[in-house]
Structures are given as structure tokens and as C-alpha cells.
C-alpha positions in Angstrom: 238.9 9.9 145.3 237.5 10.4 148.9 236.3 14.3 148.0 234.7 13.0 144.5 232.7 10.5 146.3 231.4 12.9 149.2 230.5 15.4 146.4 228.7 12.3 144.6 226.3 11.3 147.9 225.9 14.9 149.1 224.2 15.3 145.3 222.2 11.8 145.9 221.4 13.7 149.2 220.1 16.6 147.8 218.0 15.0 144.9 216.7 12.5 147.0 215.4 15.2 149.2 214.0 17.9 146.7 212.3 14.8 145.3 210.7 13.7 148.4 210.1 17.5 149.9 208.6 18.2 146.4 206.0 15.2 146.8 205.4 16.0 150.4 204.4 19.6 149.8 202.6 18.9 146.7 200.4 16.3 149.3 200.3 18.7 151.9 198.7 21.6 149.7 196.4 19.4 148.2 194.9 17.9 151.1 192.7 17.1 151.6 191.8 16.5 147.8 194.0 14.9 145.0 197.2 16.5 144.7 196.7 20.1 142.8 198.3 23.5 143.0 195.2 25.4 141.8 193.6 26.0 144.9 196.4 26.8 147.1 196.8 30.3 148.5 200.1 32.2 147.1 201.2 32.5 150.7 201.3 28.7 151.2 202.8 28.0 148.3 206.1 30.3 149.1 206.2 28.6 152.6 206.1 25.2 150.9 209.4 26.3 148.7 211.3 27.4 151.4 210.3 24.1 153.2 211.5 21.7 150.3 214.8 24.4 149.6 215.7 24.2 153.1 215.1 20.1 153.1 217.9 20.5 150.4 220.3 22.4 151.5 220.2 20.5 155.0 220.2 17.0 153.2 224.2 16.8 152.9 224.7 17.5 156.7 222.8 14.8 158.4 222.0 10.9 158.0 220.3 10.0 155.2 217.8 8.0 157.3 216.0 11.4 158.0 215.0 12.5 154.4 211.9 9.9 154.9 211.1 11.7 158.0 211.7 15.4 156.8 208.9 14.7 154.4 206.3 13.5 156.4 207.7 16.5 158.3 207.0 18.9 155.2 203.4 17.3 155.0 202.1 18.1 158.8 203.3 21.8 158.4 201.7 22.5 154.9 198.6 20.8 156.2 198.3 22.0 159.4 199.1 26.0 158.0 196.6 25.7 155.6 193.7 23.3 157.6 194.5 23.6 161.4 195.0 19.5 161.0 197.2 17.2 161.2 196.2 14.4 159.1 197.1 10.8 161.1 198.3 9.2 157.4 200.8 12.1 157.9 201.8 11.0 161.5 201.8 7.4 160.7 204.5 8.2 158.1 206.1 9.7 160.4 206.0 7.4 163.0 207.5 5.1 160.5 210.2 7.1 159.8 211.2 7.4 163.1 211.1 4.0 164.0 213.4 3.4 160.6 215.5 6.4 162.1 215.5 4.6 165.8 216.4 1.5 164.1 219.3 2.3 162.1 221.0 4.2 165.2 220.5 1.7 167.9 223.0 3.5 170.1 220.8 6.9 170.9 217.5 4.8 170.1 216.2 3.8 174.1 217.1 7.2 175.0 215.5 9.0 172.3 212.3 6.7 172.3 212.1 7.8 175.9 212.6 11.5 174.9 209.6 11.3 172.7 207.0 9.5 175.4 207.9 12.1 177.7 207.4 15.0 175.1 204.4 13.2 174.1 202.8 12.6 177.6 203.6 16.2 178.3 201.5 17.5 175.7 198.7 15.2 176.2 198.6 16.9 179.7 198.8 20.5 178.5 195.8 19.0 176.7 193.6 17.9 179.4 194.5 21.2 181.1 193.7 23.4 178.7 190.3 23.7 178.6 187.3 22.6 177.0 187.4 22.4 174.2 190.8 21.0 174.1 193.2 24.2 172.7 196.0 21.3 171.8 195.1 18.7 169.5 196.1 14.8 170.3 197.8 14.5 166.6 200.0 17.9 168.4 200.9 15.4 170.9 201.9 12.7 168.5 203.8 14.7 166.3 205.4 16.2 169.9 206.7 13.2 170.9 207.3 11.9 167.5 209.7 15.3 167.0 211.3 14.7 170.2 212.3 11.2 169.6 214.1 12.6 166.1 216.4 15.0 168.0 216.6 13.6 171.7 217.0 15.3 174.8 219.3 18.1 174.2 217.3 20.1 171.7 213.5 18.4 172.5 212.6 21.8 175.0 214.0 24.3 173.6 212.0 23.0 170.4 208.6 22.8 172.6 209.4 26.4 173.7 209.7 27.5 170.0 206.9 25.9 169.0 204.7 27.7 171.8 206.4 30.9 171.7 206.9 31.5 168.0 203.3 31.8 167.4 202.6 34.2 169.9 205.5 36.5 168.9 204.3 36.4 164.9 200.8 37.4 166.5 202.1 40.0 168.3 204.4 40.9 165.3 201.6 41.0 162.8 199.0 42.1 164.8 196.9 38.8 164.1 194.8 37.1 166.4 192.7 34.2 166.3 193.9 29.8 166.2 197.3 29.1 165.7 198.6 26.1 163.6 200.7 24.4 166.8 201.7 22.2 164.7 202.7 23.5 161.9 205.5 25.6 164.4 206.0 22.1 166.1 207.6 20.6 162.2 209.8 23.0 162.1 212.7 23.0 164.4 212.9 19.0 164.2 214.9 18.8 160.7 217.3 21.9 161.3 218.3 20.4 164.8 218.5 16.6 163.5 220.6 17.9 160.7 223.2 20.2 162.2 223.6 18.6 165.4 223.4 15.0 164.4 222.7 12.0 166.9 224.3 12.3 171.0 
């Protein structure tokens, strides 16, 4: 029946994305070397779990078209915690998987794509302004916009405001100073938002 199948692709759902999460943050703690767990800090490796768990349990509630992007998603946050870098084959995968996202929902697609230049454009500025050296990284600005065009215009600023507040407040919290990973805050609200709130 109708509850048998929707059981059935919520479990397709959730494999496909433990697989995928599991690849991504095997990638992302490896890089950049060959994908190996022996070098990566216990602290990373936790975060990574939670990443791929919560890619799970999320899975069933959204489109299935964002379980390529989650991933690439998963990558940039593991790699920019643990290298202050966000790797551009990890925002060219995601750039795909937006554009595959975009595609498939041609209804919210203009709208979103313009969500996304304007995120992206925004940071670039913040960029230039920030001083010399630059304190925000272009690949930020990519994976800004990129995040933006995932979950459009009703969630894109409160998700730049969590990405440049968050860090500040665990700093505060913890009593830590020195860089933060921007974009490794900047992964995170995309996939909860995307998922729960679906398309406008």
C-alpha cells in the first residue's frame, strides 16, 4: 500500500545518504591525502558522525535531489574544520549539485539562482573590505552563494548570520581565540533548512 511504499523510499533515502555522507566524510578527513582515518584527530572524527547521522535522519524529509549536495556539503565542513580550506573539487561538486537541484525544480530555480549571486556577491565584498590579507576566503563566497541558491531567500540571511555569529559565540564560549573555519559554519545550516522547509 501507499504507507509500505513511503516506508520503502524513506529507507532508499536514508541508505543512499549514510552511503554518500560516509564517503564524503571519509574524503573530507583524508584530505588532502588518500582517504585514511589514521591521522584524523578524535575531535573531527565525532563531528564527522554527527554530520553523516544527521544527513540520515534528514534524508526522508526533503527531495532526494539534495543528498548529492548534502555530501559535497559534508566535504567543505570536514575540510575546512580540519585545514582552514575549502578545496574547489569540493565546490565544483557542489556547484553541480546545485545546478542538478536548480534543474529538477524549475519553478523556485530563477529565484533561487538569484539568491545565490546576491549571497555570493555579498561575500566577495565583505572580502575586499576586510582587510589585507583578505579575512574571508573567495571559495567562502562560492560556497555562500552556492548555500544560498540551495535554500532561497527566506532562510539565505538568517543562515549568513549564523555562520558569522556562531563562531564568535563558541570563541567566547570556550575561551578560544585565533582563525575560524567560516566555512565550515557556512555548511551547516544549508541541509537542515533545505530539508525541513523544502522549496518556496
Amino acid at each position: 500500500g501507499p504507507r509500505d511504499r513511503a516506508v520503502q523510499a524513506a529507507a532508499i533515502l536514508i541508505a543512499g545518504a549514510l552511503a554518500l555522507g560516509s564517503l564524503a566524510a571519509v574524503l573530507g578527513l583524508a584530505w588532502p591525502g588518500w582517504p585514511r582515518l589514521t591521522g584524523a584527530r578524535s575531535r573531527a572524527l565525532w563531528v564527522a558522525a554527527g554530520l553523516v547521522l544527521g544527513f540520515a535522519v534528514l534524508s526522508p524529509f526533503g527531495r532526494w535531489s539534495l543528498l548529492p549536495a548534502g555530501s559535497a556539503l559534508i566535504y567543505l565542513a570536514l575540510t575546512d574544520l580540519r585545514r582552514f580550506s575549502l578545496p574547489w573539487p569540493g565546490l565544483v561538486a557542489l556547484a553541480m549539485a546545485t545546478a542538478l537541484d536548480l534543474a529538477l525544480h524549475p519553478a523556485t530555480a530563477k529565484h533561487r539562482l538569484l539568491v545565490g549571486v546576491v549571497a555570493g556577491i555579498f561575500l566577495l565584498t565583505l572580502r575586499h573590505w576586510s582587510g589585507k590579507p583578505p579575512k574571508i576566503g573567495e571559495g567562502d563566497a562560492v560556497l555562500a552563494g552556492l548555500a544560498a541558491a540551495l535554500v532561497g531567500w527566506r532562510v539565505a540571511p538568517a543562515m549568513m548570520a549564523l555562520a558569522a555569529f556562531a563562531p564568535l559565540l563558541w570563541q567566547l564560549a570556550t575561551r578560544r581565540r585565533g582563525p575560524v573555519p567560516f566555512g565550515f559554519w557556512l555548511s551547516l545550516p544549508p541541509l537542515p533548512a533545505a530539508f525541513l522547509i523544502g522549496l518556496e
